[in-house]
Every structure is written in structure tokens, then in C-alpha cells.
C-alpha positions in Angstrom: 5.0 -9.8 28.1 3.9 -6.7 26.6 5.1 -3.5 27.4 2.5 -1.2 29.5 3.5 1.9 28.1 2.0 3.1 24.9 5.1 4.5 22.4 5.5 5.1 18.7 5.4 2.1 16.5 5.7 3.7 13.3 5.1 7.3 10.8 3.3 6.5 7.8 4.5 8.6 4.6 2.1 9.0 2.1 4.3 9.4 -1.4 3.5 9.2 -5.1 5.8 6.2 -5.7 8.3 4.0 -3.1 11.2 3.4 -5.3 11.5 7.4 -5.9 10.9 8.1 -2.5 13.0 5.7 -1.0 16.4 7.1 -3.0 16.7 9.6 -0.1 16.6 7.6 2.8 19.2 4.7 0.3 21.3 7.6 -0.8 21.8 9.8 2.3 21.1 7.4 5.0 22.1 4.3 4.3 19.1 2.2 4.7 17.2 -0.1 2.8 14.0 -0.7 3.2 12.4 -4.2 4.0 9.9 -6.1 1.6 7.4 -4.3 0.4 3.7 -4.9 1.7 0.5 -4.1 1.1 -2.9 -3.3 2.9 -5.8 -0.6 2.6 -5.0 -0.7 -1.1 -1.3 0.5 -0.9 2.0 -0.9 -0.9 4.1 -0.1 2.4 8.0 -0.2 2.4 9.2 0.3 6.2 12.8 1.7 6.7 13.9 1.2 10.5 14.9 3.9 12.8 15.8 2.5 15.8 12.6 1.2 17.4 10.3 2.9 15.0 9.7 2.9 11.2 8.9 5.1 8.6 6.7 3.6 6.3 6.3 4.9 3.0 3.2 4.0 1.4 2.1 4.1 -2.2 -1.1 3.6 -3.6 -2.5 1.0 -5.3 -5.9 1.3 -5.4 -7.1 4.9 -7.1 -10.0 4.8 -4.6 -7.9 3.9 -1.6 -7.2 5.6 1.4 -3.6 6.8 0.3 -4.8 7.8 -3.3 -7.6 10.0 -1.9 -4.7 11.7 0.6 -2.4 12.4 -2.4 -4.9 13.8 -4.0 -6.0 16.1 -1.4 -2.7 16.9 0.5 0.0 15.7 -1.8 2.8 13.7 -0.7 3.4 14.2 3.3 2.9 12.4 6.7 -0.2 10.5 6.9 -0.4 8.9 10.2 1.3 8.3 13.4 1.2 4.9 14.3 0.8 4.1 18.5 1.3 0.6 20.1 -0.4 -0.2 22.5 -0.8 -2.7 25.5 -4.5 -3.6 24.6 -6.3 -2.3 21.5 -9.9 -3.5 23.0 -8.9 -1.1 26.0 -7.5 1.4 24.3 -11.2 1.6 21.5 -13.1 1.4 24.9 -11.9 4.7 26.2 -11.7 6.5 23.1 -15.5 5.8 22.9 -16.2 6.5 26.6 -14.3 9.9 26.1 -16.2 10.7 23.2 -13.6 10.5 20.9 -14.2 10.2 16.9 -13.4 6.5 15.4 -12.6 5.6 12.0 -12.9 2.2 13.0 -14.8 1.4 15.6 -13.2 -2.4 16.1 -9.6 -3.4 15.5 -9.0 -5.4 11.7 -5.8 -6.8 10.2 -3.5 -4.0 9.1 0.4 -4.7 7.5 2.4 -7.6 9.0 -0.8 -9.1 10.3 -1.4 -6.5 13.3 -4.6 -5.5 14.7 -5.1 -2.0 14.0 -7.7 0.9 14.6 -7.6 4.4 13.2 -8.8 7.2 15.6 -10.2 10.3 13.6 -8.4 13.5 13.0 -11.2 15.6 14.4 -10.3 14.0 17.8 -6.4 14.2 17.8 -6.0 18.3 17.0 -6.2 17.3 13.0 -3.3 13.7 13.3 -4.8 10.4 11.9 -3.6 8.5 14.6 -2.9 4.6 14.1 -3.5 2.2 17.3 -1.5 -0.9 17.3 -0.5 -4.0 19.8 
């Protein structure tokens, strides 16, 4: 059964390179992050807090999505990740609203999850991730 209530799935980190990046959280923290993925031309190393991750990703692709953000804005937060109960719903009412898409129908992000990225100019300037 999936849970009704939308909640935080995961922060994506947008940084130069994982195995740099990651010393901090090994170092300091204690964690070690899980086996590295890739999608939207990056790689993506998740490190567990609790119920939601941090994923750090780096980019693979020059022309990619994470490339283009380092780039811009350097190494920071990219993207708050939401689950929710139903993506299809969720989409729905983002478009009834009004509300700016990057993607106007759910695709295959990391681990195999449906995804769908709402645009900035509708969430007061956060890239907002929806997930089930």
C-alpha cells in the first residue's frame, strides 16, 4: 500500500566530482554511500539519512542537466525530490493550477522510478522532483 501523504524522498546535490564530495559525509559522518548510478547524463551516489537521501550527483555528460547547473550556480542543491501517492494525479493538478512543467509526463529516473520535474518559476525558484 502506498502511503497517502506526499514527504521528502530525497535532496539532490549537484557537485564537481562524487569521490571528493563524498569524503565529508565518509569522514565526518560515517556513511558510505551506495552504488553509484546514473541518469540525465550524471552519476548519482545516494547517502541515507534516515528516510531520505542526499544524492550527490556528478556530471557525465558536458551538455547534461547537472553540467549546465555547475556551470551556472556552481556546486550546491539542485532539487528536492517529493514522493508521491500518484504521479499521473499529482501532473494533473500541477497543469489544472497552472503550474510550469519540465516534464509534462512521468519517465524513468535513478533506480527505475517514474519521475517528473516541476519548474522553478512555479515552486518560488526550487526545481522540485515528483516521485512514487
Amino acid at each position: 500500500m502506498t502511503d497517502p501523504a506526499p514527504r521528502i524522498a530525497h535532496i539532490g546535490v549537484a557537485v564537481p566530482s562524487i569521490a571528493t564530495a563524498v569524503a565529508f559525509y565518509r569522514d565526518v559522518l560515517g556513511l558510505a554511500a551506495g552504488p553509484e548510478e546514473a541518469a540525465d547524463g550524471a552519476a548519482i551516489a545516494s547517502l541515507r539519512f534516515g528516510s531520505v537521501d542526499v544524492e550527490l550527483l556528478e556530471p557525465r555528460d558536458p551538455d547534461g542537466p547537472i553540467a549546465r547547473f555547475l556551470a551556472r550556480r556552481g556546486p550546491g542543491i539542485h532539487h528536492i525530490c517529493i514522493r508521491v501517492p500518484d504521479i499521473d494525479a499529482a501532473l494533473t493538478r500541477c497543469r489544472a493550477a497552472g503550474y510550469r512543467l519540465v516534464d509534462d509526463t512521468p519517465r524513468r529516473g535513478a533506480g527505475g522510478h517514474r519521475i517528473a520535474f516541476v519548474h522553478p518559476k512555479a515552486t518560488a525558484g526550487i526545481l522540485l522532483e515528483l516521485t512514487e
